[in-house]
Backbone as CSV, one residue per row, in Angstrom:
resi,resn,N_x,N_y,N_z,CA_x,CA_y,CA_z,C_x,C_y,C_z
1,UNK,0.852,-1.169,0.000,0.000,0.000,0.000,0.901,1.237,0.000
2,UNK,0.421,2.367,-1.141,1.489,3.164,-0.733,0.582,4.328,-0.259
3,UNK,-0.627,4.663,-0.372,-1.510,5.909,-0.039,-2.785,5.274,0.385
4,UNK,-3.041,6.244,1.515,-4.560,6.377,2.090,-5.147,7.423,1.771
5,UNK,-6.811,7.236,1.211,-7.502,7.882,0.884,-8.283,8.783,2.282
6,UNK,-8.253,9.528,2.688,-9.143,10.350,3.836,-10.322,10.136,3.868
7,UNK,-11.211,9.833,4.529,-12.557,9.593,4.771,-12.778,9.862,6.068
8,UNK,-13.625,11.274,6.054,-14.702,11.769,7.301,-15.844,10.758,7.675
9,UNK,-16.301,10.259,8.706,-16.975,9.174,9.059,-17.830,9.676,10.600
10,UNK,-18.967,9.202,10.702,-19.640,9.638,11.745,-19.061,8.620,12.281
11,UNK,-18.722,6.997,12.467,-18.231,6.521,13.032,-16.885,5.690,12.384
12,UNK,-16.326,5.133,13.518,-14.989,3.717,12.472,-16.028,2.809,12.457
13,UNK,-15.846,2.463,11.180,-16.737,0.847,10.767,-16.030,-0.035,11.650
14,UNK,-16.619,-1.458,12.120,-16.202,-2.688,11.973,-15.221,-3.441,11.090
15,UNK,-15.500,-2.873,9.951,-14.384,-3.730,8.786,-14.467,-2.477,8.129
16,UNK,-12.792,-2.383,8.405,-12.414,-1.576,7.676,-11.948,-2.151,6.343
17,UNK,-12.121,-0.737,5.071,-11.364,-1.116,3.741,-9.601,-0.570,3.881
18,UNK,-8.928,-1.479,2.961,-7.691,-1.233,2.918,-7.613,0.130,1.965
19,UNK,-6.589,0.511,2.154,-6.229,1.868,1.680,-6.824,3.592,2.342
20,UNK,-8.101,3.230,3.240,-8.222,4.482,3.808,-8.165,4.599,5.367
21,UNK,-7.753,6.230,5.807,-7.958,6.453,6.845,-9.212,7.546,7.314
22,UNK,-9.733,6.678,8.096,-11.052,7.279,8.464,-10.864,8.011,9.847
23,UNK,-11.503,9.019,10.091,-11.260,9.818,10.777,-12.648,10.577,11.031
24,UNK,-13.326,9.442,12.327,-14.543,10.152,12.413,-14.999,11.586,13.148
25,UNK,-16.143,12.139,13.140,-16.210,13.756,13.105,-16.270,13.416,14.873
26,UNK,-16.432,12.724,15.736,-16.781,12.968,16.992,-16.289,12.385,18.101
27,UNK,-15.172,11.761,17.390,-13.958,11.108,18.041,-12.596,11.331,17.863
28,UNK,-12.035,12.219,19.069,-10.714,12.023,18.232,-9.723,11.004,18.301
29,UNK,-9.670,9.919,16.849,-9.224,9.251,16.495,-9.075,8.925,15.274
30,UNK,-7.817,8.388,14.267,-7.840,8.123,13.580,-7.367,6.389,13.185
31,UNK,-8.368,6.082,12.266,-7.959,4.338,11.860,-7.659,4.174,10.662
32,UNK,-7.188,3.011,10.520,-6.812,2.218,9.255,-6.177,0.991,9.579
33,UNK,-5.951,0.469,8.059,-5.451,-1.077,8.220,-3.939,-0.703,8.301
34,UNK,-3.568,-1.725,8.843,-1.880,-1.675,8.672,-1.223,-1.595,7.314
35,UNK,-0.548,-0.095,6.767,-0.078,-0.350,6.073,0.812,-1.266,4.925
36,UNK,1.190,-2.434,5.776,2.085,-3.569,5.362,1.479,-4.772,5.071
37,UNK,-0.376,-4.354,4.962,-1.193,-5.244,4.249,-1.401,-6.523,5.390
38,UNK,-0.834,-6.677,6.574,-1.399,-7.804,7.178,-2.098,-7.970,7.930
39,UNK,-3.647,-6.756,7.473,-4.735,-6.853,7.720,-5.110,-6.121,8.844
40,UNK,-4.261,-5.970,9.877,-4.384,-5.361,11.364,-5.146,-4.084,11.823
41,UNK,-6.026,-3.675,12.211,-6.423,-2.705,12.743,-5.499,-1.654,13.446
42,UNK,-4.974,-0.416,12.764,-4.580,0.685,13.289,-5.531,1.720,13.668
43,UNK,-5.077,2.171,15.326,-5.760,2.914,15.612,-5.376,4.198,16.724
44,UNK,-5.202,5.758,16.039,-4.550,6.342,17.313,-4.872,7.590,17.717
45,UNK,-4.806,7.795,18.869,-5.802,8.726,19.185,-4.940,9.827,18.783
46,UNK,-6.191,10.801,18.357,-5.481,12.218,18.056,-5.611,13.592,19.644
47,UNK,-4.687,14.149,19.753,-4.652,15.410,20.547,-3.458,15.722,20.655
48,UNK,-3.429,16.822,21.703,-1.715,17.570,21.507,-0.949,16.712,22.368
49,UNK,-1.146,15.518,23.073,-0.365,14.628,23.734,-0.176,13.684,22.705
50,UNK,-0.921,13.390,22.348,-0.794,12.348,21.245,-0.454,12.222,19.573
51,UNK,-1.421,11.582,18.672,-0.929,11.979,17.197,-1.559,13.168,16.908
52,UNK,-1.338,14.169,15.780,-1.622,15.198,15.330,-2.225,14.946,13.731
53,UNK,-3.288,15.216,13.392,-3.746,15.054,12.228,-3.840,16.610,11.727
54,UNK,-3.162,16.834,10.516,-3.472,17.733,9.327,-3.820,17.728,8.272
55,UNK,-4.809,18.785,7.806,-5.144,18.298,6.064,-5.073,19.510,5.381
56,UNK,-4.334,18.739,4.052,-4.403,20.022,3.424,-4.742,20.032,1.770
57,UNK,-5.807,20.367,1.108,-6.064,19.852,0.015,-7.232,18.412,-0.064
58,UNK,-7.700,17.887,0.986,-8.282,16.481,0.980,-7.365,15.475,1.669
59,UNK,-5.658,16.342,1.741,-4.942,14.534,1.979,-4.573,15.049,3.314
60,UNK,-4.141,13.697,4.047,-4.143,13.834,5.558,-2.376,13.291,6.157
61,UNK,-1.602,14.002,6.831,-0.834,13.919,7.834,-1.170,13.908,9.337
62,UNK,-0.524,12.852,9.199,-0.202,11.913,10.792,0.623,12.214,11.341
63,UNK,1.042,12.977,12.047,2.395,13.148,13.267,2.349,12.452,14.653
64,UNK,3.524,11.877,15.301,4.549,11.356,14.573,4.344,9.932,13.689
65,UNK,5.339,9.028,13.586,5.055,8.312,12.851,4.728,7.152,13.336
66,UNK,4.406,6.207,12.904,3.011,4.976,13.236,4.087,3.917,13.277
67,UNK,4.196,3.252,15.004,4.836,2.072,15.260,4.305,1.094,15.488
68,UNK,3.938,0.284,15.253,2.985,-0.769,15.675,3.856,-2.108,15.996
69,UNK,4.419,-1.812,17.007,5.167,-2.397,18.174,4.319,-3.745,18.596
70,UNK,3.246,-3.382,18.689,2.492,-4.443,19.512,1.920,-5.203,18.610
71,UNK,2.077,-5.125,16.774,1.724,-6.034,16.029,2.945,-7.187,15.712
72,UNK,2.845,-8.256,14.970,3.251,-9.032,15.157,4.535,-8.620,13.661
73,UNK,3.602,-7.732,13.183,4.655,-7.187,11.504,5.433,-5.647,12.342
74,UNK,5.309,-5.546,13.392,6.216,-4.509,13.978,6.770,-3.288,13.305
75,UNK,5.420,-3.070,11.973,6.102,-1.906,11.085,6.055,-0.336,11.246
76,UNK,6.852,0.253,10.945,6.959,1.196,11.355,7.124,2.152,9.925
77,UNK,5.910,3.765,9.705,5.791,4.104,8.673,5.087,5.551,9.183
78,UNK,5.332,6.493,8.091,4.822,7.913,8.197,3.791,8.048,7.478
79,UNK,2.386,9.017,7.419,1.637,8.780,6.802,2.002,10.673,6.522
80,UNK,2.143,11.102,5.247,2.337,12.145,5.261,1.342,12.616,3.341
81,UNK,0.546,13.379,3.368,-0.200,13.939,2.347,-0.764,12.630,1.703
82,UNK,-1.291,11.837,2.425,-1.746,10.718,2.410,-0.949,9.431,1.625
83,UNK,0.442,9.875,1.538,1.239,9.059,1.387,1.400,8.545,2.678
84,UNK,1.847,6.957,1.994,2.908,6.397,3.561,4.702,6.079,3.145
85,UNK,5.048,6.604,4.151,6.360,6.940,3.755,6.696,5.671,5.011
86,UNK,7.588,4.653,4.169,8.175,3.531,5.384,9.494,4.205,5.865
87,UNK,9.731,4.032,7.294,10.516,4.282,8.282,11.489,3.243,8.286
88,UNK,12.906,3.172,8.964,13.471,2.108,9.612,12.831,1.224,10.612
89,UNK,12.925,-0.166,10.624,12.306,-0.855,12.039,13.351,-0.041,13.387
90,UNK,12.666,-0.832,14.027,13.575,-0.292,15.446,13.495,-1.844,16.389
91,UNK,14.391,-1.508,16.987,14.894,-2.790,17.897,14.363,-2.449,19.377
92,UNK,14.145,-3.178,19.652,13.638,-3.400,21.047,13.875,-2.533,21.676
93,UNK,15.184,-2.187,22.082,15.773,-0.959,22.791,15.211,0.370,22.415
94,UNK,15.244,0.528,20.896,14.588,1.992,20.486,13.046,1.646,20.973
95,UNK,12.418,1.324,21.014,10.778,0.786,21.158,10.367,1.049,22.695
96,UNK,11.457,0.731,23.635,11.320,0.989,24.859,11.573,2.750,24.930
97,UNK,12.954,2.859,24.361,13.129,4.378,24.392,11.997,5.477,24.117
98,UNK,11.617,5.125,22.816,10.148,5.988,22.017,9.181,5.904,23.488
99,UNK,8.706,4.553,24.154,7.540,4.526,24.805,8.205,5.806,25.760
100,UNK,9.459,5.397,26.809,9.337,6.281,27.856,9.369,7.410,27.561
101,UNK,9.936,7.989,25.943,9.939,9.026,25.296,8.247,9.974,25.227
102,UNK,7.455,9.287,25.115,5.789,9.232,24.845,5.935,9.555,26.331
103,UNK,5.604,8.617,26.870,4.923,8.920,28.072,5.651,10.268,29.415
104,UNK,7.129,10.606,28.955,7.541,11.742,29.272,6.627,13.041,28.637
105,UNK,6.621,12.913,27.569,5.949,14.000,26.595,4.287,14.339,27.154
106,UNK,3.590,13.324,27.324,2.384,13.112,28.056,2.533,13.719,29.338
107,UNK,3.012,13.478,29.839,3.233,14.167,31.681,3.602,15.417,31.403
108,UNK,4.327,15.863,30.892,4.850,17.501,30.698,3.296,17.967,29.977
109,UNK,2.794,17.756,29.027,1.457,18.288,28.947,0.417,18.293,29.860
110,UNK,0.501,17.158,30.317,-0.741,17.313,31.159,-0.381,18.380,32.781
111,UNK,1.064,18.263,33.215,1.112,18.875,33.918,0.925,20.518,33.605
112,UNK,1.179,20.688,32.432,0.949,22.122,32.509,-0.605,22.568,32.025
113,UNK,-1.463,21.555,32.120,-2.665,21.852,32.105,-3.237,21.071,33.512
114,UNK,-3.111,21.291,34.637,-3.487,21.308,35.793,-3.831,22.202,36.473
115,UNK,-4.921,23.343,36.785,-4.891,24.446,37.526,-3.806,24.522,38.603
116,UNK,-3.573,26.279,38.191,-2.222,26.411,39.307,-3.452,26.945,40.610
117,UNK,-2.619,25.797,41.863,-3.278,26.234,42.681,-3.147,27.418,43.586
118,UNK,-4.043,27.862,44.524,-3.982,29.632,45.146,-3.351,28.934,46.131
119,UNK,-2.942,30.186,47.457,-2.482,30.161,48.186,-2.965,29.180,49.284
120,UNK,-4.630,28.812,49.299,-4.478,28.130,50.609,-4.392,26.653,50.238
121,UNK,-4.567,26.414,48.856,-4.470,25.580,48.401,-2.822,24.743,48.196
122,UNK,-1.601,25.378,48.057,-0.722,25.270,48.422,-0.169,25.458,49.766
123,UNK,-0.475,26.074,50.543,0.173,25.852,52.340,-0.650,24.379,52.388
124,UNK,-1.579,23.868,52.013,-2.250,23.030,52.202,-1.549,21.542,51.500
125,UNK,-0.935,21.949,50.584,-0.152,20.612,50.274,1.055,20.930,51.155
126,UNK,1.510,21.599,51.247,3.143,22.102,52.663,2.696,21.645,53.680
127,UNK,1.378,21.460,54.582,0.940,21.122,55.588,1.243,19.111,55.342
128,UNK,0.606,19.169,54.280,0.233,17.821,53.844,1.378,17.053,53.990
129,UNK,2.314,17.593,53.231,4.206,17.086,53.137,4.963,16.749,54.625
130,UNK,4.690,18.228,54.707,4.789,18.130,56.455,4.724,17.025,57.384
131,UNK,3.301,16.939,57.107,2.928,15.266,58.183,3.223,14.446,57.515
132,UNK,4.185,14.175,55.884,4.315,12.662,55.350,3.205,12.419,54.550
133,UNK,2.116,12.864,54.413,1.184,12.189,53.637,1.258,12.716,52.475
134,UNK,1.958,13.233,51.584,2.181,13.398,50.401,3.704,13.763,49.820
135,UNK,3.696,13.346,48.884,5.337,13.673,48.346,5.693,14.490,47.955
């Protein structure tokens, strides 16, 4: 497969067709089959922690690029103006790296979308520390 066709969808079908990525209006998520044809259900959520979908013209970019680690074809590929552009595999070691890489990236966002708390709200975690019950 070398391109996915874009398709707006009120929902992801059940069976998906090969060659498109659907990208329904009320979920953010985007699916498709595994590029490398062995049938697999790809599926990833979109937001600013996660993948980033752009379109421009009808065709759709995926940021970053699509590892599917946990399939058994372990391929790894960019989906860019609805091309798919294949990547290098990665070895175990890089696969671990990327995850803690992800899930660093995830915590720095979400922490800076946590209300900053007021004043009594902070002596109140200092109190808290204080007696041990929080870190």
């Amino acid at each position: 497969m070398t391109d996915l066709a874009l398709r707006h969808v009120q929902y992801v079908p059940k069976q998906l067709e090969p060659g498109i990525l659907y990208v329904p209006k009320e979920f953010a998520v985007a699916a498709h089959l595994c590029a490398c044809g062995c049938g697999n259900k790809v599926s990833v959520p979109l937001g600013p922690a996660e993948w980033t979908l752009s379109e421009r013209g009808g065709l759709a970019t995926l940021r970053p690029s699509i590892g599917n680690w946990q399939l058994p074809c372990k391929s790894h590929y960019l989906i860019t103006d609805s091309r798919i552009d294949w990547a290098p595999r990665w070895s175990e070691a890089q696969i671990a790296a990327g995850r803690r890489s992800e899930e660093k990236r995830r915590e720095a966002y979400f922490k800076t979308r946590q209300p900053k708390r007021g004043l009594v709200g902070r002596l109140w975690n200092a109190f808290l520390k204080l007696l041990g019950w929080r870190e």
